[in-house]
Backbone as numpy.savetxt, mean C-alpha at the origin, in Angstrom:
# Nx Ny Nz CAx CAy CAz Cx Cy Cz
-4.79 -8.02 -20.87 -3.90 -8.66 -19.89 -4.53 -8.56 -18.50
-4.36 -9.58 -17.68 -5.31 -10.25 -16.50 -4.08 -9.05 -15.46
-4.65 -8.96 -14.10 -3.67 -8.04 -13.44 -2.43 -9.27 -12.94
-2.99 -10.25 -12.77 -1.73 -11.25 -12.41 -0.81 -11.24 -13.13
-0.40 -11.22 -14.85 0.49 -11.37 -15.72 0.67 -10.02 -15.18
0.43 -9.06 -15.49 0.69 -7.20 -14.68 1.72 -7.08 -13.75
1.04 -7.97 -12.57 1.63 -8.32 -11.08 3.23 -8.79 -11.74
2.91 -10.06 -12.61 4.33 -10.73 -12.85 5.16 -9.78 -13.14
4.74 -8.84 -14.33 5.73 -7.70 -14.82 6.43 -7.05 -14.49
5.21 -6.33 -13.85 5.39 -5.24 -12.82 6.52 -5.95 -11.18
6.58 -6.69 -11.14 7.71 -7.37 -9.85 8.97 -7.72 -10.51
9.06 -7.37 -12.14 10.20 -8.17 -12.77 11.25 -7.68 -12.27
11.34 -6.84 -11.96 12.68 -6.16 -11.49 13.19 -7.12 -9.87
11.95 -7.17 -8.91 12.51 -8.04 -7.70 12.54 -9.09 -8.00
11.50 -9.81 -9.23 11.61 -11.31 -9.42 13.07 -11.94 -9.79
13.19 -10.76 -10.91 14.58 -11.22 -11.56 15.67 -11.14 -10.98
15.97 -9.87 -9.76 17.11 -10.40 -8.57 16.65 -11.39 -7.85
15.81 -11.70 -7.04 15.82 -12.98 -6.49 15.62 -14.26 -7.36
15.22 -14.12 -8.26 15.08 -15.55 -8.85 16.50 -16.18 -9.46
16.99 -14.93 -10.14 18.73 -15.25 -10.32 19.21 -15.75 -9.02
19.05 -14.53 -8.31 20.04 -14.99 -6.85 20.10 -16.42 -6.41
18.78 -16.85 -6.23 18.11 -18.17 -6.06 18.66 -19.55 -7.09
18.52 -19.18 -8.13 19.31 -20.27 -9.14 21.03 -20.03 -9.12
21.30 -18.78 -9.11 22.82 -19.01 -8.81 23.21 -19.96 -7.48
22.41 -19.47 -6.24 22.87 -19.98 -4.70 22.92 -21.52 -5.03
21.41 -22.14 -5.70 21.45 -23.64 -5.04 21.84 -24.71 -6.19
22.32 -24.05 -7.48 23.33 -24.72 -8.48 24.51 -24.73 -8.09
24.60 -23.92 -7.57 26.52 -24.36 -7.50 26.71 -24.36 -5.94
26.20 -24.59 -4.89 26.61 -25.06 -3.99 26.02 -25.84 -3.23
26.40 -26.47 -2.24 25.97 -28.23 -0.98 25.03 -27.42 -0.44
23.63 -27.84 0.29 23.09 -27.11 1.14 23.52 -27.21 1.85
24.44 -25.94 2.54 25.11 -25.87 3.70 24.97 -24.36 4.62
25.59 -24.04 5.64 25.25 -22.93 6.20 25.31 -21.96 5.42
26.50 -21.49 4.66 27.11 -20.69 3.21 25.85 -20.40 2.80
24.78 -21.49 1.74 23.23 -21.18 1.59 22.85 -20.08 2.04
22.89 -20.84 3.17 21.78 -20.18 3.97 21.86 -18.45 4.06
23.47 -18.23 4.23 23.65 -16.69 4.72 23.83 -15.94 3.51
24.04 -16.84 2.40 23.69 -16.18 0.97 22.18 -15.91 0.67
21.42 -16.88 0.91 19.87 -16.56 0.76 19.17 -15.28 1.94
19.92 -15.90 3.15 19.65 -14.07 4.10 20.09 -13.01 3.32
21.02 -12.84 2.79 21.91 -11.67 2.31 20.81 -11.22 0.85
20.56 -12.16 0.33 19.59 -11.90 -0.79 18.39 -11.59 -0.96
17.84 -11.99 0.29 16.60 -11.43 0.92 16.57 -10.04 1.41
17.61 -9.45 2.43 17.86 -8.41 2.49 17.70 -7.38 2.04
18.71 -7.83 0.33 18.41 -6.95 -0.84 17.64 -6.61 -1.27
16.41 -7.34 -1.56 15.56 -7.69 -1.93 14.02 -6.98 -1.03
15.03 -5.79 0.04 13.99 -5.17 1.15 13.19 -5.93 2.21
12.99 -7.90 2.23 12.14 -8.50 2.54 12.42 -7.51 4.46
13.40 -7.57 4.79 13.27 -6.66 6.11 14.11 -7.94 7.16
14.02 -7.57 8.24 14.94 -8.11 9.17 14.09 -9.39 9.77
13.03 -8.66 10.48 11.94 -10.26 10.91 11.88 -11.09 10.17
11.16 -10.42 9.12 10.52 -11.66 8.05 11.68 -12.00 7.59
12.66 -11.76 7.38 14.13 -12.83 6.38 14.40 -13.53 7.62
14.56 -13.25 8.87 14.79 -14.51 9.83 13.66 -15.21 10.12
12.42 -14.72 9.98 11.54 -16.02 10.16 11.58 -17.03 8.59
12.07 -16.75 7.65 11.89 -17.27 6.54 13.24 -18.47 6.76
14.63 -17.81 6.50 15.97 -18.63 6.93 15.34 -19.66 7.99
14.86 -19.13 8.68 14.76 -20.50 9.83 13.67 -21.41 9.68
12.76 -21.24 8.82 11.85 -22.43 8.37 12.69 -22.67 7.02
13.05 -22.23 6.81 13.71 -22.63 5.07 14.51 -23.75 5.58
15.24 -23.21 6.55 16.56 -24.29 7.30 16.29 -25.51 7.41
14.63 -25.76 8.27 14.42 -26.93 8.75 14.10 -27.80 7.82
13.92 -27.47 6.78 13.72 -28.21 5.58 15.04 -28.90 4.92
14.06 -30.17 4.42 15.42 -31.23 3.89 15.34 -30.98 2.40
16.53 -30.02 1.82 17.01 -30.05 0.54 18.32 -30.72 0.16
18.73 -31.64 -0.95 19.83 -31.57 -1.34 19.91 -31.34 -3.07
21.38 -31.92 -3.43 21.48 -31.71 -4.31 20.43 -32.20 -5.97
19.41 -32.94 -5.38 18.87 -33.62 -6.18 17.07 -32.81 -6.49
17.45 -31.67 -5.42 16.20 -31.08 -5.34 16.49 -29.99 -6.38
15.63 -29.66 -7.17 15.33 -28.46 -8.37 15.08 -26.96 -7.74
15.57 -26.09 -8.37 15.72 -24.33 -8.03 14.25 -24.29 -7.85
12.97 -25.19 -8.68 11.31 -24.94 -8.55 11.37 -25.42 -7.26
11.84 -26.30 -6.98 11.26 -26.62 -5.46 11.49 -26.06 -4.57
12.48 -25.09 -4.79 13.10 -24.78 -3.47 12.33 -23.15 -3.30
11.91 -22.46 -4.82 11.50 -21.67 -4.99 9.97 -21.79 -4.48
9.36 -22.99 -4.57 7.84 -23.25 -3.87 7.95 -23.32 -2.74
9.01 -23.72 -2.04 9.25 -23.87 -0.47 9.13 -22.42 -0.17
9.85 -21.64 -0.89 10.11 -20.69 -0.45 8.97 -19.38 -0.26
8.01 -19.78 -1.47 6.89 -19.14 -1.61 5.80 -19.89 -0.67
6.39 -20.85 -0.27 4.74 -20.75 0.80 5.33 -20.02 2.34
6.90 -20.06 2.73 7.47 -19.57 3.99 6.72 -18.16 4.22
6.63 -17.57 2.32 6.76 -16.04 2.23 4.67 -16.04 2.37
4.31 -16.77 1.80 2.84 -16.54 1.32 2.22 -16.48 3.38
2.82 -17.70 4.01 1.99 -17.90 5.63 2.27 -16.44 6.35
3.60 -15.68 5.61 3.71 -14.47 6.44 2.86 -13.66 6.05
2.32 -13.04 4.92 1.88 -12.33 4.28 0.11 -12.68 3.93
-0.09 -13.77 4.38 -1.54 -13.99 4.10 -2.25 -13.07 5.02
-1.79 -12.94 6.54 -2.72 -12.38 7.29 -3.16 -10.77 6.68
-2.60 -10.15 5.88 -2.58 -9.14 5.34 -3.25 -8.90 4.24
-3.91 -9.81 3.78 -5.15 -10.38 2.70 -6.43 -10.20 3.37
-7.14 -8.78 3.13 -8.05 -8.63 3.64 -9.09 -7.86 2.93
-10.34 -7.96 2.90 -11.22 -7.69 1.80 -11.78 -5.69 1.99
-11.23 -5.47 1.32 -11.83 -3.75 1.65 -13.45 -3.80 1.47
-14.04 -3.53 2.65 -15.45 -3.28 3.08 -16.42 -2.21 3.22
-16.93 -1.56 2.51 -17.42 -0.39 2.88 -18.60 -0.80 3.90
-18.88 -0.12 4.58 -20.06 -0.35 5.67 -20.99 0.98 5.23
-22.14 0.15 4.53 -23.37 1.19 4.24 -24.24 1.75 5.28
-23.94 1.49 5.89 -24.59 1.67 7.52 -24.30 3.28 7.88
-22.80 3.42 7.34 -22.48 4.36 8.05 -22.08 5.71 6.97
-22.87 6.64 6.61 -22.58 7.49 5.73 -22.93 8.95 5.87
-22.07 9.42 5.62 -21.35 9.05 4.53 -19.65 8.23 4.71
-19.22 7.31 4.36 -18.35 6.84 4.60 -17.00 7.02 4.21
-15.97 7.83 5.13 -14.88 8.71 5.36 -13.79 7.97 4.97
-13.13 8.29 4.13 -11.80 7.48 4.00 -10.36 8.65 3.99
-10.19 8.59 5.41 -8.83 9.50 4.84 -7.59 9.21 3.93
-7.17 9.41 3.23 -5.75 9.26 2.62 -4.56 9.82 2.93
-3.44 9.42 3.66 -2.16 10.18 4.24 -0.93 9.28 3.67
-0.04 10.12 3.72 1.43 9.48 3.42 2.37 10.76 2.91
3.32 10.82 2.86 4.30 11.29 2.57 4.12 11.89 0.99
4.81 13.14 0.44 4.51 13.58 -0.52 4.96 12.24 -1.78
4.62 12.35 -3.19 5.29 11.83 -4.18 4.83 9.94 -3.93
3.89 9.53 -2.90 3.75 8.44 -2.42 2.62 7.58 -3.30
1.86 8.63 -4.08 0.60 7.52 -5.32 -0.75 8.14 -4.50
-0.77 8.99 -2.90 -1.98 9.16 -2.65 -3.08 9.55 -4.00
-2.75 10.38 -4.12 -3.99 11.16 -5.29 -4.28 10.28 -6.17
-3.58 9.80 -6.60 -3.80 8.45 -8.11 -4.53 7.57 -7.61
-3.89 7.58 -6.34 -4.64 5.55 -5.38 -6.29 6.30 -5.33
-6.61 7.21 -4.73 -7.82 7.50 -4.67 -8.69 7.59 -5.86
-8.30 8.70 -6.82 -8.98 8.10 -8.75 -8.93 6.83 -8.90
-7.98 5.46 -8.54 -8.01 4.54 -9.11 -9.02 3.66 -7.98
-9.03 3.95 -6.91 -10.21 3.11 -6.02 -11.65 3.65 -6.01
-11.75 5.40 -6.03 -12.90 5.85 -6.12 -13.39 5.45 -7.82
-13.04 4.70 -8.58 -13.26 4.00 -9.72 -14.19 2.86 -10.01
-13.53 1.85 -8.54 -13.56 0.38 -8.20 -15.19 0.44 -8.01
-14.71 1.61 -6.96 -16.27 1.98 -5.60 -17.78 2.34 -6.75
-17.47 3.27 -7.15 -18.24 3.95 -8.29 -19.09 2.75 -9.00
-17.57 2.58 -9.69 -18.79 0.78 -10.61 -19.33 0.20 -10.07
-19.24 0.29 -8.37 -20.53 -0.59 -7.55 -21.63 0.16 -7.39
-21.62 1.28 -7.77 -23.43 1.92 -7.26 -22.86 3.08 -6.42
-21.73 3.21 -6.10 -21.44 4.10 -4.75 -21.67 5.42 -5.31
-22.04 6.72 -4.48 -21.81 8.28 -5.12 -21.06 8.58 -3.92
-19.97 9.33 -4.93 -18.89 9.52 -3.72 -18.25 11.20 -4.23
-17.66 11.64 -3.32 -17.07 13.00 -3.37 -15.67 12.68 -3.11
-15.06 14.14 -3.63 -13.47 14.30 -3.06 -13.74 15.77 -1.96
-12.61 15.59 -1.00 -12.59 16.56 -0.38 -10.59 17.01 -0.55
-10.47 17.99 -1.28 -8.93 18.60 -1.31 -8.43 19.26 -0.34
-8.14 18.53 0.54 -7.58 19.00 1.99 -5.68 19.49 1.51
-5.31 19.11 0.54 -3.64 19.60 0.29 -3.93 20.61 -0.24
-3.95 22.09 0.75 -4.27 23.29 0.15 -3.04 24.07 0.15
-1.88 23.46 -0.13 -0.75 24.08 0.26 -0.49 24.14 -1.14
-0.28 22.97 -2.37 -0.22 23.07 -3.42 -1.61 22.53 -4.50
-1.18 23.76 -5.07 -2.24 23.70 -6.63 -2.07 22.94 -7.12
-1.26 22.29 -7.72 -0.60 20.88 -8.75 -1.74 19.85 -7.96
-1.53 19.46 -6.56 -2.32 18.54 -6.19 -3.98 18.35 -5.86
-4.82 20.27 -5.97 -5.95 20.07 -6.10 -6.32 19.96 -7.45
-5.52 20.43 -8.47 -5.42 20.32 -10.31 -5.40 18.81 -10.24
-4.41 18.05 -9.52 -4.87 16.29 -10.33 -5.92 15.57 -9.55
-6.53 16.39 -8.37 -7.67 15.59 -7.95 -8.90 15.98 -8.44
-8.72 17.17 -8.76 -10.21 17.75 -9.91 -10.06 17.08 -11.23
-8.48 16.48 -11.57 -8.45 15.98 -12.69 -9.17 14.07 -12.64
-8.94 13.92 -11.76 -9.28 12.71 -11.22 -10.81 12.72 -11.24
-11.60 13.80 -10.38 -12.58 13.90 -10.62 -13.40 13.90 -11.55
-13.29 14.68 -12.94 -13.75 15.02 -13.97 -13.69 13.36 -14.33
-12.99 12.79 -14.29 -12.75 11.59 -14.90 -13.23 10.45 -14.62
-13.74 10.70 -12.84 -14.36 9.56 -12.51 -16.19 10.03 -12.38
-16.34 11.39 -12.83 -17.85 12.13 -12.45 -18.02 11.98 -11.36
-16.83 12.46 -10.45 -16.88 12.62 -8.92 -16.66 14.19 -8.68
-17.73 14.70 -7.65 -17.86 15.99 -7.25 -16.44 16.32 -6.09
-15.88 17.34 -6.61 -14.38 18.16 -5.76 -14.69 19.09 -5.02
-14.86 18.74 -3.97 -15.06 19.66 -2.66 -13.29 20.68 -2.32
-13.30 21.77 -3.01 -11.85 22.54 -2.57 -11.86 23.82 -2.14
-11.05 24.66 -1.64 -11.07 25.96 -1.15 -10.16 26.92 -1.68
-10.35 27.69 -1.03 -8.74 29.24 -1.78 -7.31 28.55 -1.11
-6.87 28.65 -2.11 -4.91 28.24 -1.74 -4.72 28.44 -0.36
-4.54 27.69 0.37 -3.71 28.36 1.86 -4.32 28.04 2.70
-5.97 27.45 2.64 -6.58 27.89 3.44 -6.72 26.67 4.35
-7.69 26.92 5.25 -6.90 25.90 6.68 -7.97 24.76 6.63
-7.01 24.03 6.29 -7.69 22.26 5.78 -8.57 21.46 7.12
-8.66 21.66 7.96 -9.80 21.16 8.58 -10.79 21.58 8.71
-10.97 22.86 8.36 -11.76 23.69 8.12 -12.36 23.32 6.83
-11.96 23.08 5.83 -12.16 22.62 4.43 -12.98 21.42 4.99
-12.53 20.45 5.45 -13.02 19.20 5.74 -14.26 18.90 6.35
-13.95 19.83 6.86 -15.50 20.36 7.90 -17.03 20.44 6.70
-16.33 21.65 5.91 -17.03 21.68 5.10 -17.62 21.13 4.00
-16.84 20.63 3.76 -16.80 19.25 2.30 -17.88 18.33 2.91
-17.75 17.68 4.57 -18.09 16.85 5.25 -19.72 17.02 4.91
-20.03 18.21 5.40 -21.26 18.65 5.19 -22.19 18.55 3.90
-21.37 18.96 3.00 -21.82 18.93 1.56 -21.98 17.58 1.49
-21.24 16.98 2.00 -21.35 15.19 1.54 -22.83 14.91 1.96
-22.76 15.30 3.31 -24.12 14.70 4.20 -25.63 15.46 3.08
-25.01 16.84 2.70 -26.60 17.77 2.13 -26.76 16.72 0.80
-25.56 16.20 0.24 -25.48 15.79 -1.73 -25.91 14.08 -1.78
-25.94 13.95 0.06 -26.51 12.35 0.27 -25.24 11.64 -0.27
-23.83 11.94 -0.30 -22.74 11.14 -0.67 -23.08 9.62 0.28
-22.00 9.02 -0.52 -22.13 7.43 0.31 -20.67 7.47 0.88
-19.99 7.95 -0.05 -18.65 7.74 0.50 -17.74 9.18 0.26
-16.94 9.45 0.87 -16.10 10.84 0.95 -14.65 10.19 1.06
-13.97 10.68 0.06 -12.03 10.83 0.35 -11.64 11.97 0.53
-10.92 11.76 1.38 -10.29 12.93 1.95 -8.43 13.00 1.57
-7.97 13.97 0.90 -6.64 13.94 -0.23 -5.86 15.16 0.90
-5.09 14.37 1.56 -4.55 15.03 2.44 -3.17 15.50 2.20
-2.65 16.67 2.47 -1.44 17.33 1.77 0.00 15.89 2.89
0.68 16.00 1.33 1.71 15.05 1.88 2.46 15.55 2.94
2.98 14.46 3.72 3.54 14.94 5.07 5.20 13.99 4.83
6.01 14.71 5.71 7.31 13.78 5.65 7.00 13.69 7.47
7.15 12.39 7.44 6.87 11.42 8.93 7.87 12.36 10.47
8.90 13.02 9.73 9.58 13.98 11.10 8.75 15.83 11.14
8.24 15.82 10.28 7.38 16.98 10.35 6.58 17.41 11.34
6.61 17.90 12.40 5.86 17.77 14.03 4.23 18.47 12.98
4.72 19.58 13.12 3.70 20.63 12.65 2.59 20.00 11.84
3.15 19.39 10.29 2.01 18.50 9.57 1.56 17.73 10.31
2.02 16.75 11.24 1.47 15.72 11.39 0.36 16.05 12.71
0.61 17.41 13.03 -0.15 17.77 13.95 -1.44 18.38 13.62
-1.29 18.99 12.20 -2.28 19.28 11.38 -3.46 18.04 11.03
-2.55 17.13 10.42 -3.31 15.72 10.09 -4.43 14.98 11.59
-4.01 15.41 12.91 -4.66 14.91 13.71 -5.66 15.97 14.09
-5.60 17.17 13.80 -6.72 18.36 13.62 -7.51 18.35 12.78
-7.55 17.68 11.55 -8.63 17.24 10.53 -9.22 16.40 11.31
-8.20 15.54 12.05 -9.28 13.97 12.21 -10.29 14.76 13.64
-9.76 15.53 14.45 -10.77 16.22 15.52 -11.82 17.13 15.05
-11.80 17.40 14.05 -12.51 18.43 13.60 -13.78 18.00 12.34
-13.14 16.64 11.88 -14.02 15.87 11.16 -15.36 14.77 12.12
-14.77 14.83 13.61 -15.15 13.71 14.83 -16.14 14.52 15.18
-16.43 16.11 14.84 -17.24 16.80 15.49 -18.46 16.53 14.54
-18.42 16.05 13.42 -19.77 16.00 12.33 -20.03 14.10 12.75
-19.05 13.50 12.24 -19.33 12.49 11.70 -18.39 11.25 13.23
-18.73 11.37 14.47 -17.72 10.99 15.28 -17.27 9.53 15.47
-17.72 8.64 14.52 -16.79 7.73 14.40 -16.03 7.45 12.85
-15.35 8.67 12.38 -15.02 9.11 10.59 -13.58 9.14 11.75
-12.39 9.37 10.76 -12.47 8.96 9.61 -12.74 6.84 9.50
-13.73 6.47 8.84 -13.68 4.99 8.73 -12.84 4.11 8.31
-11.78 4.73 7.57 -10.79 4.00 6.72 -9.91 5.20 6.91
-9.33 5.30 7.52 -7.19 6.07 7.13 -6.60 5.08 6.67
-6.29 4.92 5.21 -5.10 4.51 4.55 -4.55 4.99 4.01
-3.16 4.70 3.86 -1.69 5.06 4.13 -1.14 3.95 2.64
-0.49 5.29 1.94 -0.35 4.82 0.73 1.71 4.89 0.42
2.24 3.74 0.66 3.73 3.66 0.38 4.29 3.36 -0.79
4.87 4.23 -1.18 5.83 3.98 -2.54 7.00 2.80 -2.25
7.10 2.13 -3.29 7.68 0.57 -3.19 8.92 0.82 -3.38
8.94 2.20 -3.95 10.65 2.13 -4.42 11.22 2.77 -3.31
10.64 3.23 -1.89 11.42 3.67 -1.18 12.00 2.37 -0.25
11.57 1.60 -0.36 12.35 0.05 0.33 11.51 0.63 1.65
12.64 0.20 2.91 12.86 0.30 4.22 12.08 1.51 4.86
12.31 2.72 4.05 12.16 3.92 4.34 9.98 3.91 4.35
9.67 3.33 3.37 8.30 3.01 3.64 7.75 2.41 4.76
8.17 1.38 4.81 8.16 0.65 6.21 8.10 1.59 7.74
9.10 2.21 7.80 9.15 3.61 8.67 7.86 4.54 8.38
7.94 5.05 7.22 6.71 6.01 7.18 4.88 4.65 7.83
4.68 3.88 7.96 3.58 2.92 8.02 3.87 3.30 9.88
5.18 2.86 10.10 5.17 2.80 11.74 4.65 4.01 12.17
5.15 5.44 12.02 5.10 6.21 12.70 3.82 6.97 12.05
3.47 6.76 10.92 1.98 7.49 10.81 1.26 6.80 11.77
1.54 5.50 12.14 0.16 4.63 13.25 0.54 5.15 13.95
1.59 5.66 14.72 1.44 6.22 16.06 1.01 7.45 16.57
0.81 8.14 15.34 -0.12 9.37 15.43 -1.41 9.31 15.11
-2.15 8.85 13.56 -3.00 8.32 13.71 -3.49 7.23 13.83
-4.34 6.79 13.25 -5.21 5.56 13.65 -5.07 4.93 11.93
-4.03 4.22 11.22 -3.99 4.05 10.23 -4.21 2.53 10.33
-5.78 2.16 9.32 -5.89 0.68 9.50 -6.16 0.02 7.72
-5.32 0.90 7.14 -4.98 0.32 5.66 -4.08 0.41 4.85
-3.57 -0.43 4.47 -2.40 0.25 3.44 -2.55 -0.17 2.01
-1.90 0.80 1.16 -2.05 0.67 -0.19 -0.40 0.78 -0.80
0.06 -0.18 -0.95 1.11 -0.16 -1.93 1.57 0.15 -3.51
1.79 1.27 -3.54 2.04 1.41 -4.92 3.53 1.59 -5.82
3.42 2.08 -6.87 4.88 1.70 -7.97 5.54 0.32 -7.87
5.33 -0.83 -7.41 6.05 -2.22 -7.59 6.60 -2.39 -8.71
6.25 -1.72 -9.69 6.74 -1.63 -11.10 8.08 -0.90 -11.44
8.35 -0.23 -10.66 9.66 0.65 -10.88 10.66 0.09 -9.96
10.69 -0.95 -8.98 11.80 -1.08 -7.97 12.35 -2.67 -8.15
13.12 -2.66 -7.43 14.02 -4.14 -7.35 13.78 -4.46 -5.98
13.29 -3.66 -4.89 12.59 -3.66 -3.60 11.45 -4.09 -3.30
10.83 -4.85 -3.75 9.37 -5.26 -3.82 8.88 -5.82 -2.40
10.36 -6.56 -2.08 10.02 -7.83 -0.75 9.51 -6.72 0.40
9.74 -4.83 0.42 9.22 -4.35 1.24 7.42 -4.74 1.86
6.84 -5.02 0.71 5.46 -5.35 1.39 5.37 -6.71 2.44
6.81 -7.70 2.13 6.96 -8.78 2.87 6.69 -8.13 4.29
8.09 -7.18 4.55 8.45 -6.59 5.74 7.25 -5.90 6.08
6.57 -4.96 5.42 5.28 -4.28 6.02 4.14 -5.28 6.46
4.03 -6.42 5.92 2.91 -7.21 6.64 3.64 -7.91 7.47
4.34 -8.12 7.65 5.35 -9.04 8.89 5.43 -7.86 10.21
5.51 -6.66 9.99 6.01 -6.20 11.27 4.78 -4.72 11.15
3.79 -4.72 10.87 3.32 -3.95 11.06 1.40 -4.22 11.09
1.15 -5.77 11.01 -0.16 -5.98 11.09 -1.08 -5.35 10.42
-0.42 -4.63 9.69 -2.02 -3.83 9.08 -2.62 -4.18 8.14
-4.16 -4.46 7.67 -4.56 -4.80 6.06 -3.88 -4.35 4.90
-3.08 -4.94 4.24 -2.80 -4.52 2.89 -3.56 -4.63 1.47
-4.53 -3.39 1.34 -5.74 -3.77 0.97 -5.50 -3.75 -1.42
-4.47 -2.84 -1.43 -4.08 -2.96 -2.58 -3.04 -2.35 -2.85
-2.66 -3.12 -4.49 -1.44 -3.27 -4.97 -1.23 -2.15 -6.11
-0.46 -1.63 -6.00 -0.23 -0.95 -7.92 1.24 -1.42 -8.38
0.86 -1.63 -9.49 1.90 -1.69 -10.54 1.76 -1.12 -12.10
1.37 0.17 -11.92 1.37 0.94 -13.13 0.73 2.41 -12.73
0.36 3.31 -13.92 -0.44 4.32 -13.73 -1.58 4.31 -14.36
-2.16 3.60 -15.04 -3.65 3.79 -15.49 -4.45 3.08 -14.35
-5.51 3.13 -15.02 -6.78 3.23 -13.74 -6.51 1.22 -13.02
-6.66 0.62 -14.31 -6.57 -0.77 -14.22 -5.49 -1.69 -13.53
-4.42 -0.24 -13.61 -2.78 -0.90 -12.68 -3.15 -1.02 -11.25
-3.83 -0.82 -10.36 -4.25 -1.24 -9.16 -5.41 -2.18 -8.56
-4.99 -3.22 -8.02 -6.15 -4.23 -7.99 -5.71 -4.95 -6.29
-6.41 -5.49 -5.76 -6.53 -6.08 -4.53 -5.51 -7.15 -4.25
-4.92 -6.99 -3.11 -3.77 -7.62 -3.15 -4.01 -9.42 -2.72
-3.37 -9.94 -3.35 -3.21 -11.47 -3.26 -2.52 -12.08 -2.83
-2.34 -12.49 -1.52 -1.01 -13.07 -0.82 -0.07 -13.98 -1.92
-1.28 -15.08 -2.02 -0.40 -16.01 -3.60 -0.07 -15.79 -4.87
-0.52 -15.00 -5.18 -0.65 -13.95 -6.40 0.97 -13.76 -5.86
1.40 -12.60 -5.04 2.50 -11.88 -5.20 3.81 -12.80 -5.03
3.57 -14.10 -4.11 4.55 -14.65 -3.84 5.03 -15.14 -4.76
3.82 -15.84 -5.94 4.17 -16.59 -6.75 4.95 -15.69 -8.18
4.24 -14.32 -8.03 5.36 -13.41 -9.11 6.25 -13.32 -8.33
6.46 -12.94 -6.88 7.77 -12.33 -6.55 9.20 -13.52 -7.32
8.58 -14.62 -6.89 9.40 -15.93 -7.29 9.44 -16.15 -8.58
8.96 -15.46 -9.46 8.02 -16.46 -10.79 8.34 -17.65 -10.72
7.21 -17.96 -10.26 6.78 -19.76 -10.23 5.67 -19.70 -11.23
């Protein structure tokens, strides 16, 4: 199975509320204002977010539907309103060989897919020629240097880790080094989850990035920021306020497969500009693949 049929699956849960919603709204009623604040209201649900459902309603509006027009058409209208918002967010993940070893931090909130997203991209990277390391900066819990050594073993990627407790930029420091002596190309950095009101972590997280600036001073090259789909809205929040501490210029969306909230990635590329560089919808290695503006619109809708 191709990841697009995946994509379809894996969105069935948002496809199938909005696509119902969508065939209930424009069978049984006139296109009239009513529509309209039923299709806002359904969008809503649906997590798409506050901007993007009013920039959508109001190009949807200007459009001439009546009764003679089909639930497909209105559903293609609707997928290109959604695809022009979301294209700018279609952006090709680049490693720059120039610069190595090449730093990718990973941050987000605990329970969010970091550790997995990294096995499943340090995967991608690998099958291109890349030699890459982990560095286990979440030295707070064992469970999470156990699934990145597990990750490791699996991808024949070397685990840079330390004694329980011990003070993670310091770790980083060190890992950093090993990268530079082992000639790595690329380094992830598996950063202990943070909850976004946490002063202390998040103050920690900007002490790795000073302390990593002293080896390598334009690292980390990639901070991406990995959001769980099923938290709706609440993801969206965690994207804002990690950028305002660090310098986060990627995001990785994962679980789409478990929620009825999907339209959140609408809202995260509508109000937060950042590359949305990939998608998950599963847990094996193959459930994460590069995100497709048309690809998603056209599952979110199944068209």
């Amino acid at each position: 199975m191709g990841f697009f049929q995946k994509l379809g699956l894996g969105l069935k849960k948002t496809s199938e509320n909005l696509s119902r919603g969508i065939t209930d709204i424009f069978t049984k009623e006139n296109l009239s204002d009513d529509i309209l604040t039923d299709l806002e209201e359904l969008l809503y649900t649906s997590d798409v977010g506050v901007q993007a459902t009013s920039e959508i309603i109001s190009k949807f509006g200007a459009k001439k539907f009546d009764k003679k027009s089909s639930v497909q058409e209105v559903k293609k209208a609707l997928a290109e309103d959604i695809i022009n918002i979301i294209k700018p967010s279609e952006q090709e993940f680049v490693i720059d060989t120039t610069k190595k070893p090449y730093v990718i931090l990973m941050v987000g909130v605990n329970g969010a897919g970091k550790t997995t997203s990294i096995g499943k991209l340090a995967k991608k990277l690998k099958d291109k020629g890349h030699q890459i390391s982990f560095i286990a900066a979440d030295t707070f819990r064992a469970a999470a240097v156990e699934q990145l050594t597990a990750w490791g073993e699996k991808n024949n990627v070397r685990v840079f880790s330390g004694a329980p407790g011990c003070d993670s930029a310091g770790l980083c420091y060190d890992g950093i080094k090993e990268a530079q002596k082992q000639n790595d190309d690329i380094v992830f950095i598996d950063t202990a989850g943070r909850l976004q009101n946490k002063k202390g972590l998040m103050e920690e997280l900007q002490k790795i990035i000073r302390v990593i600036k002293k080896i390598v001073p334009d690292a980390p090259h990639k901070t991406l920021i990995t959001i769980d789909a099923t938290t709706g809205q609440n993801g969206l929040d965690q994207v804002k306020t990690f950028k305002e501490l660090v310098d986060v210029n990627g995001i990785i969306i994962t679980k789409l497969d478990g929620t009825s909230k999907g339209g959140i990635l609408i809202a995260v590329a509508r109000e937060t500009n950042i590359p949305i560089y990939f998608i998950g919808v599963g847990e094996k290695l193959e459930d994460m693949d590069v995100f497709k503006a048309e690809d998603f619109a056209k599952g979110l809708l199944e068209i």
